[in-house]
C-alpha positions in Angstrom: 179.8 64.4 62.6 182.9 66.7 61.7 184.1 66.7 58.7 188.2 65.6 58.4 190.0 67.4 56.3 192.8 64.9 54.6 196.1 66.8 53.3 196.5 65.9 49.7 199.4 65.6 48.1 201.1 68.5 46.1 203.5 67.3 42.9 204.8 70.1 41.6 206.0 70.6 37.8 210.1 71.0 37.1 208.9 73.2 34.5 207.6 76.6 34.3 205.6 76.8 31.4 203.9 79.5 29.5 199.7 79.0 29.6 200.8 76.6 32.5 197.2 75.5 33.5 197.7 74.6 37.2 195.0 76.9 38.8 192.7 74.9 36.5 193.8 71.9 38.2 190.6 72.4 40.7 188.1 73.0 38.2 188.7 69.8 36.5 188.8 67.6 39.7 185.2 69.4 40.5 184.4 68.7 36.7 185.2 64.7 37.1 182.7 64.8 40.7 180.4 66.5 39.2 179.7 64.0 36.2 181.1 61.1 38.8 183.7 60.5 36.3 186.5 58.4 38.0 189.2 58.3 34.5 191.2 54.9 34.8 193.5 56.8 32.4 193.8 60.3 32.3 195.6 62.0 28.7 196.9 65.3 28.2 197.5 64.9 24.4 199.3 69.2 25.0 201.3 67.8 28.0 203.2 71.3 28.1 204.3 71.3 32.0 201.9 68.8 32.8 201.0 69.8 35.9 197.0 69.2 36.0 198.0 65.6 35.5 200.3 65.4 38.1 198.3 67.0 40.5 194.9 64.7 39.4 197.1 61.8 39.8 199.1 62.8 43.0 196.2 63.1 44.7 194.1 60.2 43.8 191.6 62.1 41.3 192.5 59.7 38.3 194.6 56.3 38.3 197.0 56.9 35.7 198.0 59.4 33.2 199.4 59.3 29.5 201.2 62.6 28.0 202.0 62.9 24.9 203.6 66.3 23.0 204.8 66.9 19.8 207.7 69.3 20.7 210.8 66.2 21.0 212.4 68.2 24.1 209.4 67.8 26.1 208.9 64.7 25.6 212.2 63.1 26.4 212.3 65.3 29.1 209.1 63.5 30.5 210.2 60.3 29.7 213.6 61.3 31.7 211.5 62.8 34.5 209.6 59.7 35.1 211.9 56.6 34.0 216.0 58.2 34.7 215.1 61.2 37.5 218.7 60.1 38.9 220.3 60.8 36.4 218.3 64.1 35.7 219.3 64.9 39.5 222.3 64.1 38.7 222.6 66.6 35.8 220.8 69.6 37.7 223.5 69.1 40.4 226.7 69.3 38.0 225.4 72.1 35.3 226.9 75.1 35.0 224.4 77.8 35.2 225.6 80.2 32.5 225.5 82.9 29.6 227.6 80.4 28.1 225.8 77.1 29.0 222.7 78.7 27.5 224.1 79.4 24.3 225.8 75.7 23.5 222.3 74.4 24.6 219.9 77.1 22.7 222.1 76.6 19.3 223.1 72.9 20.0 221.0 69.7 18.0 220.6 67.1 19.8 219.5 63.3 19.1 219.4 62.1 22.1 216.7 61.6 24.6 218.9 62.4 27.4 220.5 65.8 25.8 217.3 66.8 25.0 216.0 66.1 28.6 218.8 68.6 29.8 218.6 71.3 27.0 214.7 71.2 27.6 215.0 72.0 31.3 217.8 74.1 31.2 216.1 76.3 28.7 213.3 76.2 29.8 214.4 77.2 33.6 216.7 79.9 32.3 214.8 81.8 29.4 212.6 84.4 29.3 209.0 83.2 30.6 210.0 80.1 30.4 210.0 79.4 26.7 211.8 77.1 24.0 210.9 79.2 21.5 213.8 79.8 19.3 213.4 83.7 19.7 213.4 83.5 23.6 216.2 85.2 25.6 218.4 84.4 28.5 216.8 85.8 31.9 218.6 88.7 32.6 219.5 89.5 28.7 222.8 88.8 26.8 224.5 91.6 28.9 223.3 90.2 32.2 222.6 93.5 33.6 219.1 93.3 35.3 218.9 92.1 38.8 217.7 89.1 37.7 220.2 87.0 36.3 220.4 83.8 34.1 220.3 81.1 37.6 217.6 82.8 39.4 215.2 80.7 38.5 216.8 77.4 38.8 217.1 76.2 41.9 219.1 72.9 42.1 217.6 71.5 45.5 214.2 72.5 44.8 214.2 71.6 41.2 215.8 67.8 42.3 212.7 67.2 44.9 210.1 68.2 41.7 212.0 65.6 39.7 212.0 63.1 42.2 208.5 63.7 43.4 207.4 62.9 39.5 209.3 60.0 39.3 207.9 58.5 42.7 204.1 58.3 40.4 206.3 56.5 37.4 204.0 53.6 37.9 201.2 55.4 37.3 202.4 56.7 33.8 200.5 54.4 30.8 202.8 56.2 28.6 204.8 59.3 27.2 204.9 59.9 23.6 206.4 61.8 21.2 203.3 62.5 19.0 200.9 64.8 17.1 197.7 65.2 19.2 195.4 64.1 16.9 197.0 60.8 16.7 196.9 60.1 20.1 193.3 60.7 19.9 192.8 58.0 17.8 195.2 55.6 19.1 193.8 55.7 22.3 190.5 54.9 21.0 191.4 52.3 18.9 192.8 50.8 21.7 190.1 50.5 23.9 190.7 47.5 26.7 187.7 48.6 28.3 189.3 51.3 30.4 187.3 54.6 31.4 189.3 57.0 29.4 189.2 60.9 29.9 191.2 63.6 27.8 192.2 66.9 28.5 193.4 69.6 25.9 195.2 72.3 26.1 196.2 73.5 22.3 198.5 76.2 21.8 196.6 79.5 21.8 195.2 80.7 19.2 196.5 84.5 19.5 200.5 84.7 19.6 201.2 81.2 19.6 204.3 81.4 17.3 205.8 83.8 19.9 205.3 81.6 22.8 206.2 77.9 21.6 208.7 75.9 19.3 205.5 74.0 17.9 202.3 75.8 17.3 199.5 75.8 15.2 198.0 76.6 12.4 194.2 77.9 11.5 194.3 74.6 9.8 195.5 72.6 12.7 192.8 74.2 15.5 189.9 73.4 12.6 191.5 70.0 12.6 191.2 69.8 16.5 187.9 70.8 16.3 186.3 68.3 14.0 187.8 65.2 15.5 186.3 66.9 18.7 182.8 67.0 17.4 183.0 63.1 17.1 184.2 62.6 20.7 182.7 59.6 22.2 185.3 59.8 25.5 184.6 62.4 28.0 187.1 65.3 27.0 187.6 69.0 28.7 189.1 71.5 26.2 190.7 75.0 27.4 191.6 77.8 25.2 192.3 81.5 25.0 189.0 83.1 24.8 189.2 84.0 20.6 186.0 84.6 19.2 187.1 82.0 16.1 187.6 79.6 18.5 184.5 79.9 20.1 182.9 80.1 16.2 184.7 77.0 15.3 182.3 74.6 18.7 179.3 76.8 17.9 177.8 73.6 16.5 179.0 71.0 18.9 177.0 69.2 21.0 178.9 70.6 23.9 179.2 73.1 26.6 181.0 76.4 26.7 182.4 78.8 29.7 184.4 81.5 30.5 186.2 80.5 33.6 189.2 83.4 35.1 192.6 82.5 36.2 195.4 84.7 37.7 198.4 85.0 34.8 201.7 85.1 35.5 204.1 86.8 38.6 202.3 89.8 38.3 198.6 87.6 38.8 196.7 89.4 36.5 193.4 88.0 36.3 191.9 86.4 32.5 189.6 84.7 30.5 190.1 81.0 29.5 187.6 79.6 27.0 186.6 76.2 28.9 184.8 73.2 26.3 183.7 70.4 27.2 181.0 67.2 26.3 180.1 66.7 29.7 176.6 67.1 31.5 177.4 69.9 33.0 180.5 72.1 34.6 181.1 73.5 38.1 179.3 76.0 39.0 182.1 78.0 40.1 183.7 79.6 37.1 186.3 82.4 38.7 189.2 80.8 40.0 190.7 82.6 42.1 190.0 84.5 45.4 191.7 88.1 46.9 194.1 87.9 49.8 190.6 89.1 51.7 188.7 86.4 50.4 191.4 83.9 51.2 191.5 85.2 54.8 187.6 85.1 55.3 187.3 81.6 54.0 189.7 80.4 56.2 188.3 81.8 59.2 184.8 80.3 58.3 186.6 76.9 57.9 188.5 77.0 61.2 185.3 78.2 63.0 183.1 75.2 61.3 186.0 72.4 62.3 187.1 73.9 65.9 186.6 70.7 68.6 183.3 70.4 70.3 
């Protein structure tokens, strides 16, 4: 019998996010088939840009997901993503894209979930690699003198059908909080009701993460991580950057430990991410990513295996 090949369905994050972990997207969903884990709740306590939940859930992998971040911008902008995209749209539409838009949001303070929303994705769209960090620049510098200036990387149109492609899998959101890690740990523990739970991590690294993010953390905060970890009952996936403390600090879990490589960033420079896990095993496949020659001779095997008979 041929095998049928079913288009999946791609949701894309509105965020670009440094660390973004979408090329790991795969891995995991070969992770969950491997250990026939079918997660009625999938939780990214490090939601960041989200987009290995999006995709797991988009596509069927998992049946819902619950994000949770500790930074308050990306949080309400999630919860604005999901539960007011039209006014979001609305937003992205009317914004002027600006030297001077950027700095009323990077110095404003704002309380609300919806001003947050904004600030969070404007920033984040119009800074330097993407970041919130307080020391991040505008694209194109305060002069505005490269070729790239401060709107070339927010496209309305494209940016609205991200939004609106999230908020189409609101019903499959169990939550979005505004929360410490750790805590959501717990609370979805305590809580129980029987559901078949799965969490996956993605901590701020442990080199240079006070350069990259408005929250990091501390030595104290990754040994913290690491010691709830070790009592895991819930099937968990952990990625990190490959620091030789952070593979010191699992040594003595009961757990397993790769090095998988991803493509980084517009110039897709290939690296090492640190991959943990208390599963009974991981995919085999641990480099993630294939040359434009590769890409070309796969695709050729495929079309030759599927032609019609």
């Amino acid at each position: 019998m041929r095998e049928e090949f079913v288009q999946e369905r791609v949701v894309l994050s509105p965020l670009r996010y440094p660390g973004g972990k979408r090329r790991l997207t795969p891995y995991l969903a070969a992770a969950l088939k491997a250990n026939d884990l079918e997660p009625d709740l999938f939780v990214e306590p490090f939601a960041g840009g989200a987009s290995v939940a999006l995709e797991l859930v988009a596509t069927g992998k998992v049946k819902r997901i619950g994000l949770a971040e500790r930074d308050p911008y990306l949080a309400a902008l999630w919860a604005t993503v999901f539960f007011d995209s039209d006014w979001l749209c609305k937003k992205i539409d009317e914004i002027d894209v600006s030297l001077a838009t950027w700095e009323r949001l990077k110095q404003g303070t704002f309380t609300s979930r919806r001003n947050r929303a904004l600030a969070c994705l404007f920033l984040n769209r119009t800074s330097f690699n993407g970041t919130l960090h307080t020391r991040a620049g505008p694209i194109g510098g305060k002069a505005q003198a490269s070729t790239y200036k401060i709107d070339c990387r927010f496209p309305r149109e494209r940016l609205k059908r991200r939004v609106r492609a999230c908020a189409a899998l609101s019903d499959r959101v169990a939550f979005i909080r505004e929360a410490d890690a750790l805590d959501v740990l717990r609370d979805v523990h305590r809580a129980g009701n029987n559901e078949k739970v799965f969490f996956y991590l993605d901590p701020p690294f442990w080199a240079k993460a006070d350069q990259l993010y408005r929250f990091s953390f501390t030595i104290g905060d990754h040994e913290r991580l690491s010691t709830a970890l070790r009592y895991m009952k819930e099937p968990y996936l952990l990625s990190y950057d490959p620091a030789p403390e952070v593979e010191a600090l699992y040594a003595r879990h009961d757990c397993l430990v790769e090095r998988v490589e991803l493509l980084y960033g517009t110039q897709r420079t290939a690296g090492k991410e640190l991959v943990i896990a208390n599963l009974e095993q991981l995919p085999a496949d641990n480099r993630l990513w294939r040359t434009h020659h590769e890409w070309t001779r796969l695709r050729r095997r495929r079309s030759s295996i599927h032609l019609p008979r």
